[in-house]
N, C-alpha and C positions, 0 to 999 in steps of 0.2 A: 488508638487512632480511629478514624471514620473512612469506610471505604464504601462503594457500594454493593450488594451482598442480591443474594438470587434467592426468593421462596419458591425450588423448584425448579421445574423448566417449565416454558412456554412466553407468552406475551410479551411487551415491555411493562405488563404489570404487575410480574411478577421480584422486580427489580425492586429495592428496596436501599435504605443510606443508614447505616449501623457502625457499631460500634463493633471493633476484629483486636487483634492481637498485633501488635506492632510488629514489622519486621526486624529481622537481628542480620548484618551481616557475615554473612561465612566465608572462610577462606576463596579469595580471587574478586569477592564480592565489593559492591557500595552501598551502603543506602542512602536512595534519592529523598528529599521532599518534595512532593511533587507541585508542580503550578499550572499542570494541565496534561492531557491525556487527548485520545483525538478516539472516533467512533469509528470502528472497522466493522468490514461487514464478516470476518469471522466471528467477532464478536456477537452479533444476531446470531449467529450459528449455535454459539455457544450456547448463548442464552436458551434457544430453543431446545436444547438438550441433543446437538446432530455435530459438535463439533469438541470433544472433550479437551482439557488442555496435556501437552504431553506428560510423560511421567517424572515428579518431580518439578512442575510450574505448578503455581499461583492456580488457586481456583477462582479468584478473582480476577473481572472482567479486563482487558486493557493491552495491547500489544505495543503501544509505543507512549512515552512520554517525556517533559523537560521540569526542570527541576532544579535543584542544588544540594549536591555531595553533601548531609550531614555526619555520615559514619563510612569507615574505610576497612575494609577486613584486612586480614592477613595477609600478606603475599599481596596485594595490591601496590602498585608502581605507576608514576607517573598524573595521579588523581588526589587530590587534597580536598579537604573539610574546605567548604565555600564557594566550589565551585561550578560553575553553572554551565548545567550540561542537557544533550536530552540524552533518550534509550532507545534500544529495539531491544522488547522485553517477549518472553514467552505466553507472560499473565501477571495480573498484577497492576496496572497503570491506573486503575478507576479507584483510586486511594489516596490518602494523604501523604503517606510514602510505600515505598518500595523496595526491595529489596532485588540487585541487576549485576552481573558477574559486570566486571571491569572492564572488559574485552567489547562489550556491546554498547559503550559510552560512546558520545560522539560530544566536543566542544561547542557551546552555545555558538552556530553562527555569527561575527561581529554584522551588526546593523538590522540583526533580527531577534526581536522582542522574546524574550523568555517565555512568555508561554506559546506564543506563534510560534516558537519551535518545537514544540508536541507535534507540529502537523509534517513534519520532515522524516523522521525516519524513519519509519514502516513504507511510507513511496517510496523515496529514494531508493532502499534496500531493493524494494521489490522490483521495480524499473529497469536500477541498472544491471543487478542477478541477471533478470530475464530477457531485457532486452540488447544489452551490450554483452554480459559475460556468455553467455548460454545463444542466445541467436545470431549475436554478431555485427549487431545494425551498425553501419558505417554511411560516411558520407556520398552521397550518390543513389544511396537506394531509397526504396519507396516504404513505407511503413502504415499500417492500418493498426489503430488504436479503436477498443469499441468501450463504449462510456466514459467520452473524450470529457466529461466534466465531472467526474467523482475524483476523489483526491489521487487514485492511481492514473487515470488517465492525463487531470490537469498534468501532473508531474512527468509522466509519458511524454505529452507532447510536447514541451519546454524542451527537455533530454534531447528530444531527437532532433527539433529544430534548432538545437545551440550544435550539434555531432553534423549536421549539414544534408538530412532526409530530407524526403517529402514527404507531409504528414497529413494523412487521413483520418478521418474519425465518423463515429457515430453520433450521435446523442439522440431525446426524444422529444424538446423544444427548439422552436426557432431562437428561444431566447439563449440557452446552454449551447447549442451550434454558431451562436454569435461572439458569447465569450470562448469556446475555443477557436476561433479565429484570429479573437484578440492573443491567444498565447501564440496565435503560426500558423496553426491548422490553414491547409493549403483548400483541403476537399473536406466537407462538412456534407452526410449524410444525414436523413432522419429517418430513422429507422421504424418508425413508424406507419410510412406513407412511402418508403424508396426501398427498394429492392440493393443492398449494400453489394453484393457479388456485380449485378449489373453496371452502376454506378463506376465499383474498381475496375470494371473492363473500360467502360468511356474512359475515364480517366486516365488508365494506359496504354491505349490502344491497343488492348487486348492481351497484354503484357501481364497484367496481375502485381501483386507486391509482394515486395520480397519478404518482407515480416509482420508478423499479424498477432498482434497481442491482446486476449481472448479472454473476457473476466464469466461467460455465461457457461461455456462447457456444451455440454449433449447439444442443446438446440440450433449451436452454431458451427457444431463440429465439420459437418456433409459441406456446408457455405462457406465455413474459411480456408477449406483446401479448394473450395474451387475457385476463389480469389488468391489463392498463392500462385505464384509466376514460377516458374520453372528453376529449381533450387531456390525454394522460397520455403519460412521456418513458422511453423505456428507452434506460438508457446501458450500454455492453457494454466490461466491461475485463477481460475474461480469456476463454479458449478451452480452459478444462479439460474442456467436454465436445463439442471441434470445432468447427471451422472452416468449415462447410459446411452450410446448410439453406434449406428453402425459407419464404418469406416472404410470407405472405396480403394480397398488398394491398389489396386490398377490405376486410379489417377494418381495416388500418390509415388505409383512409382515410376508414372511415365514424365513425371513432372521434376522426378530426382529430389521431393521434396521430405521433408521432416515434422513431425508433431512430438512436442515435449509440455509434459503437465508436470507442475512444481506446487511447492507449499514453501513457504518461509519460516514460518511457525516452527515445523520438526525439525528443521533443518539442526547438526550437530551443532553444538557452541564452537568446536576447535574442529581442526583436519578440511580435509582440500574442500571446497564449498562450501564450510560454515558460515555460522553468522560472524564470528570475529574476522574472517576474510574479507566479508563481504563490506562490513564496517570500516575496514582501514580499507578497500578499498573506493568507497564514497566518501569518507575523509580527503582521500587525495584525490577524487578524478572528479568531485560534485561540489563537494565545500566552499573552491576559490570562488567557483561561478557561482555560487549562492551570496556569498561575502562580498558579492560586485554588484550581485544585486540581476546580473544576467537570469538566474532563476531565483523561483521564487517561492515559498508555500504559499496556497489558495485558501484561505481560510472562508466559509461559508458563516457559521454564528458559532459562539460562545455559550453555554449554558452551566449552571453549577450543578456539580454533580449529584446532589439529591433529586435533580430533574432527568437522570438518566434515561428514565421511561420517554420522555420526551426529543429526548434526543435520537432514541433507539427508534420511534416513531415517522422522524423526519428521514431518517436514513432509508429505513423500509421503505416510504415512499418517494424516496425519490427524489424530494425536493430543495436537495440540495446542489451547490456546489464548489467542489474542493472536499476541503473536512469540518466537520463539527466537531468544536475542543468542547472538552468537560473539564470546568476549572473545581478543585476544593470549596467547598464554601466557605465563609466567612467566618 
């Protein structure tokens, strides 16, 4: 098979479209074909050489993908040769096929295109992990999402406006602050030109929000506790603006408030928080409302995967929104 392959680490031009060793399914396992893959920004990570994959994943690039079950391993139950599914893979998706335990299958949403559904389960997972199981967002409270138009965010604020929040957000265009409005988005910041801590106070009279889901890290660390409201939950999944800050704990503890940083990637395949948890539980509590069409994947552009470079490109800067699929080529 052809997957995309790395000379190295560094740039997106280091990316290359070769020829690999087909995957073999092992015990618990399937192998997908796949019909498209979606661009994460672990994946820049990777590439760059700053985000290895765990031990025992794929050294190929890819965290989620859709496809159609051609091989079934061992001990596999309830999955059959033909059918059409997507994944939440460790590594591995920027291939023709792949090799994905059983556990981590999700059924092709009815009324969403097979390859459109590459772009569903690395958000969902990530969304509802962080923002429902681990913070707790329920209806009533207030919620700050920052990069309210990258595929974690669109999906963010869909969740939370279908759960019955108020949804906030970032972005760095008038025009990405327009389409998250169009998902719900109550309060659109630009984070460019507005002070976001200042903004969440007008907007709640002072009150803060109760959950704040945080893709930069260090940069925003000091600013999203001080936009949390008093028993208010920041959970921290990404480190686009470092790794390193210091941490007022005196407002955090007069505020009775929480900070939790996650990774989905390491996370165990089985046992309390894995990813098989986490998959049967967006199965049951995201799927209906996907399959009504209430949510939705955001799809930005299409590109075949020999253009990887380019795609890795578009993500870097930014100028997307939702996800960029990488389909096979022809």
């Amino acid at each position: 098979m052809r997957a995309v392959t790395t000379n190295g680490s560094g740039g997106p031009e280091v990316l290359g479209w070769d020829e690999v060793p087909d995957p073999v399914a092992g015990p618990g396992e399937v192998v997908v074909d796949v019909a498209a893959t979606a661009v994460n920004r672990a994946d820049l990570l990777q590439r760059a050489g700053n985000y290895p994959p765990p031990r025992g994943a794929s050294e190929i690039l890819g965290l989620e993908c859709s496809g159609i079950v051609s091989e079934v391993g061992e001990g596999v139950t309830g999955w059959s040769v033909g059918d059409e599914v997507c994944a939440l893979l460790a590594g591995g998706g920027y291939a023709e096929r792949v090799a994905v335990p059983a556990i981590q299958l999700l059924p092709r949403p009815a009324g969403v295109e097979l390859a459109t559904a590459a772009a569903l389960p690395e958000v969902t997972c990530t969304v509802w992990s962080n923002v429902f199981q681990l913070a707790g967002l329920r209806r009533g409270d207030s919620f700050l999402v920052h990069g309210g138009s990258s595929g974690i965010g669109t999906m963010a604020i869909q969740l939370a406006v279908r759960a019955g929040a108020r949804v906030l957000t970032t972005a760095g265009t008038a025009a990405k602050l327009e389409f998250c409005r169009e998902l719900g988005a109550e309060v659109t910041i630009n984070y460019r030109d507005e002070d976001f801590v200042e903004r969440v106070r007008e907007e709640t009279d002072g009150a803060g929000v109760d959950v704040v889901l945080d893709n930069m890290g260090a940069k925003y660390l000091a600013r999203n506790v001080d936009a949390l409201a008093v028993g208010g939950r920041l959970v921290v999944i990404g480190m686009q603006g470092g790794t390193r800050a210091e941490l007022d704990l005196g407002k955090l503890l007069a505020k009775r408030a929480s900070v939790a940083a996650t990774a989905l990637r390491s996370r165990p395949a089985t046992g309390p928080g894995g990813k098989a948890e986490i998959v049967a539980a967006v199965r049951a509590e995201v799927w209906p409302d996907v399959e009504r069409g209430v949510v939705r994947p955001i799809v930005d552009r299409r590109l075949p995967m020999s253009r990887a470079a380019e795609a890795h490109r578009v993500v870097e800067a930014s100028e997307h929104v939702g996800k960029v699929l990488l389909l096979p080529d022809a």
